[in-house]
C-alpha positions in Angstrom: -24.4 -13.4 0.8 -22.5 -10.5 2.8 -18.9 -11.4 3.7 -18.3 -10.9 7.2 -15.6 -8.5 8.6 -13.7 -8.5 11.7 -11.0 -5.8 11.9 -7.8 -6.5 14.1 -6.4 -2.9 15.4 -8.8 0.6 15.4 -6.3 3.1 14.5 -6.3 5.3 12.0 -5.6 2.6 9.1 -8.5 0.7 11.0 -10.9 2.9 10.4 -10.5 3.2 6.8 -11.4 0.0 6.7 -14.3 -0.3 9.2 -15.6 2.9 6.8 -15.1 1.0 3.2 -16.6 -2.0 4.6 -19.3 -0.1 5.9 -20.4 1.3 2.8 -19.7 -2.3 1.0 -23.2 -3.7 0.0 -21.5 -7.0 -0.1 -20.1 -6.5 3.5 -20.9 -6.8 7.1 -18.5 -5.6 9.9 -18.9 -8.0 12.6 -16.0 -7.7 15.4 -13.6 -5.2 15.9 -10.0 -6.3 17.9 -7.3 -4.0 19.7 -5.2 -3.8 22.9 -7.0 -0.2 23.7 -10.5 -1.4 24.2 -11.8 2.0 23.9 -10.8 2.6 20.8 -12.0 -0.6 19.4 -15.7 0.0 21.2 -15.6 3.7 19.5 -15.3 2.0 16.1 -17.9 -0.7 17.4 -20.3 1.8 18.3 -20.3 3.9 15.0 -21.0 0.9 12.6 -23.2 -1.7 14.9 -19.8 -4.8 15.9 -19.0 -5.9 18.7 -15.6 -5.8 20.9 -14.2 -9.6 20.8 -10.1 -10.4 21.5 -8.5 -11.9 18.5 -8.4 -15.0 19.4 -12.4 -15.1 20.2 -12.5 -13.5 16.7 -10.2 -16.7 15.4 -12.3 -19.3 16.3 -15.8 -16.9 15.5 -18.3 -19.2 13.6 -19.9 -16.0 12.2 -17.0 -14.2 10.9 -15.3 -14.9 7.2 -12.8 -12.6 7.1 -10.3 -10.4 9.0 -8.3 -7.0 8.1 -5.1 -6.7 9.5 -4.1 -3.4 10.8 -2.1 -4.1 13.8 1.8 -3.0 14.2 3.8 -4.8 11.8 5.9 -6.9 14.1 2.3 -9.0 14.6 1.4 -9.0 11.0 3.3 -12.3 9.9 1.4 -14.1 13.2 -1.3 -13.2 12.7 -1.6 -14.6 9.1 -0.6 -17.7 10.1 -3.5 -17.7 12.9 -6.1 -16.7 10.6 -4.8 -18.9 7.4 -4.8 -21.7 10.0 -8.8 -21.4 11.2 -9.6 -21.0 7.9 -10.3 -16.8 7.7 -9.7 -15.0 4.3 -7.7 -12.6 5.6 -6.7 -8.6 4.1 -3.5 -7.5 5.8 -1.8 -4.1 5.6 1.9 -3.7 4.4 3.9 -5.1 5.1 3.7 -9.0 5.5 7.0 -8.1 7.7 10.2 -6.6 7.5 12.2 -9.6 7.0 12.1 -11.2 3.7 13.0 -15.1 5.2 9.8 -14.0 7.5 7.7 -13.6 5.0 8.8 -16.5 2.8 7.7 -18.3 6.0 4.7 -17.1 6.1 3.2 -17.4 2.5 4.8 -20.6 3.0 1.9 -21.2 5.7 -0.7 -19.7 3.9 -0.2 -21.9 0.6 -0.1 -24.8 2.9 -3.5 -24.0 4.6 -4.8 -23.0 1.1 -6.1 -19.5 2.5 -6.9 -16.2 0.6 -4.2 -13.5 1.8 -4.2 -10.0 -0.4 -2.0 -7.4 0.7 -3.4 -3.7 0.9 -1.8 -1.7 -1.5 -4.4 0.3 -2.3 -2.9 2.5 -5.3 -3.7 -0.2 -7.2 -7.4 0.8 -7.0 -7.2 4.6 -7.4 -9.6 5.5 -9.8 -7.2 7.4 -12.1 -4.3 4.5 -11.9 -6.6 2.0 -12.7 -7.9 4.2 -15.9 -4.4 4.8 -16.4 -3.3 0.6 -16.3 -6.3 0.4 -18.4 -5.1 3.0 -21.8 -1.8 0.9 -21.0 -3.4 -2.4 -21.3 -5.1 -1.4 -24.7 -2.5 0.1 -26.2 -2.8 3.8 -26.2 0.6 4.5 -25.7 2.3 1.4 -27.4 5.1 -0.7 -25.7 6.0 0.8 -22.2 9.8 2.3 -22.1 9.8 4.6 -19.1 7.7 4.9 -16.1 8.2 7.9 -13.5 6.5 7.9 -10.0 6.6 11.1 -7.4 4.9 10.4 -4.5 5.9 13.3 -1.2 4.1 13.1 1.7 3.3 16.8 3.2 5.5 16.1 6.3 7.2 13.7 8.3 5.5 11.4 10.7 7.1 11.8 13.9 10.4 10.1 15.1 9.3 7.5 16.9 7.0 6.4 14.2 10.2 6.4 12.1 12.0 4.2 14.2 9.9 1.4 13.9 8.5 1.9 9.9 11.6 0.1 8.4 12.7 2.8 6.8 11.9 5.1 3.4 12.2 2.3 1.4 10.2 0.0 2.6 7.3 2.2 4.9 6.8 4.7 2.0 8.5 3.7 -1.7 7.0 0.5 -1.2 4.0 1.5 -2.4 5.9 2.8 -5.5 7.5 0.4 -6.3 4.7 -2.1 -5.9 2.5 0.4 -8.5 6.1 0.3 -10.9 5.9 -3.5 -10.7 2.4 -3.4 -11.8 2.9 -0.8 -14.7 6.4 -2.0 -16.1 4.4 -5.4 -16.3 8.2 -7.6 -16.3 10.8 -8.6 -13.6 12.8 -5.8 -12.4 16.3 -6.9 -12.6 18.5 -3.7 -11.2 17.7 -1.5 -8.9 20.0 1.6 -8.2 19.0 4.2 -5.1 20.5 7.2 -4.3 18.9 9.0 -1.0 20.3 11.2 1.9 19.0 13.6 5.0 17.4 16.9 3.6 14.2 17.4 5.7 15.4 16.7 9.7 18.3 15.5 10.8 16.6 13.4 13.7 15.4 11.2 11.0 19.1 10.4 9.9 19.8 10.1 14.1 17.4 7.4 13.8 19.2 5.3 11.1 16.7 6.6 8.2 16.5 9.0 4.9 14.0 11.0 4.2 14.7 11.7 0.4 15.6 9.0 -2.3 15.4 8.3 -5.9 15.3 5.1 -7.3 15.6 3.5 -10.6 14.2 0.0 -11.6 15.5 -1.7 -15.3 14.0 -4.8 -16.3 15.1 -7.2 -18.5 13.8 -5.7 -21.7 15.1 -2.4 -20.6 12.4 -1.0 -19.5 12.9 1.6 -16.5 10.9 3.2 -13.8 11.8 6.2 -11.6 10.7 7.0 -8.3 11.5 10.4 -6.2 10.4 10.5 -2.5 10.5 13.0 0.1 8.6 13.1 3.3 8.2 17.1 3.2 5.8 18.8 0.5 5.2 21.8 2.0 2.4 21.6 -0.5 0.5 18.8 0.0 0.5 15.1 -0.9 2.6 14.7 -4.0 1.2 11.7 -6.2 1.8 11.5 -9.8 2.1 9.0 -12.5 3.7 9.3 -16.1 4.3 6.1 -18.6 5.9 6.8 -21.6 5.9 4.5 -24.7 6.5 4.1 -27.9 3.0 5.6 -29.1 2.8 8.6 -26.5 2.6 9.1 -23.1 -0.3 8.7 -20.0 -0.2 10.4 -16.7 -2.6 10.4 -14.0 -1.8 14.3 -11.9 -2.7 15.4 -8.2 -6.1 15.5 -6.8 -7.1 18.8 -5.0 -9.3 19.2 -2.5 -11.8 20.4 -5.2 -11.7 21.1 -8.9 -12.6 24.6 -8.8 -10.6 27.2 -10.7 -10.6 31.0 -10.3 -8.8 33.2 -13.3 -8.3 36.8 -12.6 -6.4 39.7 -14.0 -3.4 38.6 -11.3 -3.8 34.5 -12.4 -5.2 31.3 -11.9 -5.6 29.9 -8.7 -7.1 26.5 -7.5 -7.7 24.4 -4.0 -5.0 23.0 -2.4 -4.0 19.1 -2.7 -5.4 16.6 -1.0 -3.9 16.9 3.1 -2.6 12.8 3.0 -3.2 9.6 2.6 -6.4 8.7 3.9 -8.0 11.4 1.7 -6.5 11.5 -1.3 -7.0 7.2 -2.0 -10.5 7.1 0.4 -11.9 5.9 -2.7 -9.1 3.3 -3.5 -9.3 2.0 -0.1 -12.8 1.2 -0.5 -12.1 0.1 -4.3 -9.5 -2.6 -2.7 -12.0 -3.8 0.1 -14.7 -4.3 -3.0 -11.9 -6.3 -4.7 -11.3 -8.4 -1.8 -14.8 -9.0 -1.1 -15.3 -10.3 -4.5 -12.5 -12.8 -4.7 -13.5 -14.3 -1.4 -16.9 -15.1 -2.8 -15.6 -16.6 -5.8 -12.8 -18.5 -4.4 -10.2 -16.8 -6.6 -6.8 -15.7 -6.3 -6.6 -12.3 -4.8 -4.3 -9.4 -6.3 -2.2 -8.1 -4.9 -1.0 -11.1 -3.2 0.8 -12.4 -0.8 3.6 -12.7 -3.5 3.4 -9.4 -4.6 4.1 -7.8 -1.0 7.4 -10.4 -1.5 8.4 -9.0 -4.7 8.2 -5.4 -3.3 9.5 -5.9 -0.2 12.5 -7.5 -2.1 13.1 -4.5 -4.0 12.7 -1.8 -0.8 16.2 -3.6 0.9 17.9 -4.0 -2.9 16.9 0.0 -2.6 18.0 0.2 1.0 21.9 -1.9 0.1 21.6 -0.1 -3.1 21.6 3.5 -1.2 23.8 2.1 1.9 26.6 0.8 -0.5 26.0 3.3 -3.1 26.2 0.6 -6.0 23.8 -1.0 -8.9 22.4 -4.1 -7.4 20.8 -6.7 -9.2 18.0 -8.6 -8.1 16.5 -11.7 -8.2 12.8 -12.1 -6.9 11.9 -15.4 -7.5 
């Protein structure tokens, strides 16, 4: 039986979606949702739903599930909505901004015993999840360090900025979601340092546009992340676990895997332009994911919980960079 979809905002992250769940077997978009009805009846049109308002789409008899990709300020709301009438529901990062919001609202969602997973789609790129896996077996023994880079090629604009919640927890989130996964313990210190290197408009705005952060866990295991939100490059996204045994990394993806070697060097295709090129197959690995636990009824990862855990450690980052001090953690 196909899970049905209905998608709540047709931006860019929307259409991720709408294309992974198109090309889902197990899937069926249904209904698409936002406030600019043209651009919901442009996704509508390419993949065969229909324009509904979401809170037609709420009480929808033919709809099982719904993707949230609306602003953040509704995300919280709207998974109570949905956990309420009974929807499994996907929802981009993050749950909210405020960590007593979101305690709230799992808090709901338990209650109504509904499926919520939070989209953090590394999780499901093809070369992390090989990388988890060599982990996992023990390729590389007991985990000691982990190092994350992830740049993005160039700043999204100011007002964008404004609104994300800042470096920490619009862009290292992700990070330190995928070092939560890979140092496999708590994280019991976190220490940032970050500062203004890229445009001084973002620091006008009450942000930072590079950081480093280091995570220590109770073992003593660490993880390392560097962000900057100017690779002049392309999109920066690396991983390296050492261990006892050896080490794994997972490199770049470029646009192709072509090589050319001359006389003057060896020169190869550029990285991948962003986000929505360089994980296309990780977003439609996590909708796959998601459609399988709804049909089975079991607990999705990563959950509700797991957007808590990371959101926790994007303000310790955030008081840890503000206040320039080690801050320790608790994320129960």
């Amino acid at each position: 039986m196909s899970v049905r979809f209905a998608i709540l905002g047709a931006g860019r992250i929307g259409q991720v979606h709408a294309r992974a769940i198109h090309s889902d077997k197990e899937a069926t978009l249904v209904a698409i949702a936002d406030a600019h009805v043209p651009a919901a009846q442009a996704v509508a049109d390419e993949y065969g739903a229909s324009v509904r308002d979401i809170d037609t789409i709420a009480g929808s008899a033919d709809i099982d599930a719904v993707v949230i990709c609306t602003p953040t300020d509704m995300h919280a709301d709207l998974i109570e909505q949905f956990a309420q009438c009974g929807k499994a529901i996907f929802c981009e990062k993050p749950v909210d901004l405020d960590v007593a919001r979101v305690r709230q609202c799992l808090a709901t969602v338990q209650a109504s015993n509904a499926t919520l997973m939070v989209a953090f789609q590394r999780r499901f790129d093809p070369d992390f999840m090989a990388l988890k896996e060599r982990i996992v077996e023990g390729a590389i023994g007991n985990v000691e360090m982990v190092v994350l880079t992830s740049r993005d090629p160039s700043p999204p604009p100011i007002d964008y900025i404004k609104r994300s919640g800042g470096i920490f927890k619009d862009m290292a989130i992700h990070d330190l979601d995928v070092a939560r996964w890979l140092l496999d313990e708590p994280v019991i210190t976190v220490q940032a340092a970050a500062s203004v290197m890229v445009d001084s408009a973002i620091g006008e705005a009450g942000d930072f546009d590079t950081a480093n952060v280091i995570l220590t866990t109770g073992s003593g295991r660490q993880a390392t992340i560097n962000n900057s939100r100017r690779a002049g490059y392309g999109y920066d996204q690396r991983i390296e676990v050492f261990g006892s045994k050896g080490m794994v990394s997972a490199l770049n993806t470029h646009a192709s895997r072509t090589v050319v070697a001359t006389a003057e060097g060896y020169t190869q295709p550029p990285l991948q332009d962003f986000f929505m090129s360089r994980y296309e197959r990780a977003y439609a690995n996590e909708i796959a994911a998601f459609v399988q636990y709804v049909k089975n009824g079991s607990q999705p990862s990563p959950s509700g919980d797991d957007g808590l855990q990371s959101l926790i450690l994007a303000e310790a980052c955030l008081t840890s960079a503000t206040e320039q001090k080690v801050v320790h953690v608790d994320c129960r």
